[in-house]
N, C-alpha and C positions, 0 to 999 in steps of 0.2 A: 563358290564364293560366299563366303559369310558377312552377313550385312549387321557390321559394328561400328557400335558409336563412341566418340570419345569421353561423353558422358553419359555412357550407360555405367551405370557398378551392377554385379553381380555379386550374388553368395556373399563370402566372409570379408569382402574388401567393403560391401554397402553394408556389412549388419555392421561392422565396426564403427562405420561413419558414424551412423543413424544412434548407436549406442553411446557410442562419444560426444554428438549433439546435445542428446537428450541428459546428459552426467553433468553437461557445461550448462545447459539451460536451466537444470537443478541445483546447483552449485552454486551458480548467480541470485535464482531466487530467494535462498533458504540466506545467503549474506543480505541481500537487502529485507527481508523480514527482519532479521537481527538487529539492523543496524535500527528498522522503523520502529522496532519494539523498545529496543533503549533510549531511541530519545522521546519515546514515549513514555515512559517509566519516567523520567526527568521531571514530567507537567504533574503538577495539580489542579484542583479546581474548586470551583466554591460557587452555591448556588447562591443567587441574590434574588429576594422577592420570592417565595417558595409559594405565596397564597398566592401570587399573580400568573401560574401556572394554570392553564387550561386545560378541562380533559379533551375538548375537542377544538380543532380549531385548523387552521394554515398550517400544511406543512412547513417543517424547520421554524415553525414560529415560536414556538416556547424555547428555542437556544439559545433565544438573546439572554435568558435570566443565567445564564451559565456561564463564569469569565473562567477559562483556562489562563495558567501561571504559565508563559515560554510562550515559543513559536510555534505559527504552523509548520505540521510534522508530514512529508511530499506536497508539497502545494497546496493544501487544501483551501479548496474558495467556496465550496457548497455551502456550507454548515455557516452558522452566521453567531459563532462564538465568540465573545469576548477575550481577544490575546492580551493578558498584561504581561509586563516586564516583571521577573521574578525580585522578591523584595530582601 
């Protein structure tokens, strides 16, 4: 008696899967790279205060002198950048 499972894969049924996974998980990424990198392309920016930059100081603290033109591009809430409305 051979002791089989209904989810065991073997040989070329599991390399297929596993290959196929991995084409769809790269597939997916390489589209949302695109899409993060064009409406990144979209912003500009402008530094305000250039002498009120610190060489040392608080993290993320000298990006307040930084307004980005547009919106934040995947959620971004770290970065403590100035979003304006594009003019």
């Amino acid at each position: 008696m051979e002791n089989r499972s209904i989810w065991s894969l073997h040989g070329l049924t599991g390399y297929f899967i596993a290959v196929g996974l991995l084409l769809a998980i790269l597939v997916w990424l390489t589209i949302a790279a695109i899409i993060t990198q064009n409406k990144t392309a979209q912003q500009s920016y402008e530094v305000k205060d250039p002498f009120g930059i610190k060489m040392f100081g608080p993290d993320l603290e000298n990006e307040k002198h930084i307004y980005v033109y547009g919106h934040p591009v995947g959620g971004d809430t770290k970065h403590k950048y100035h979003f304006v409305e594009k003019k």
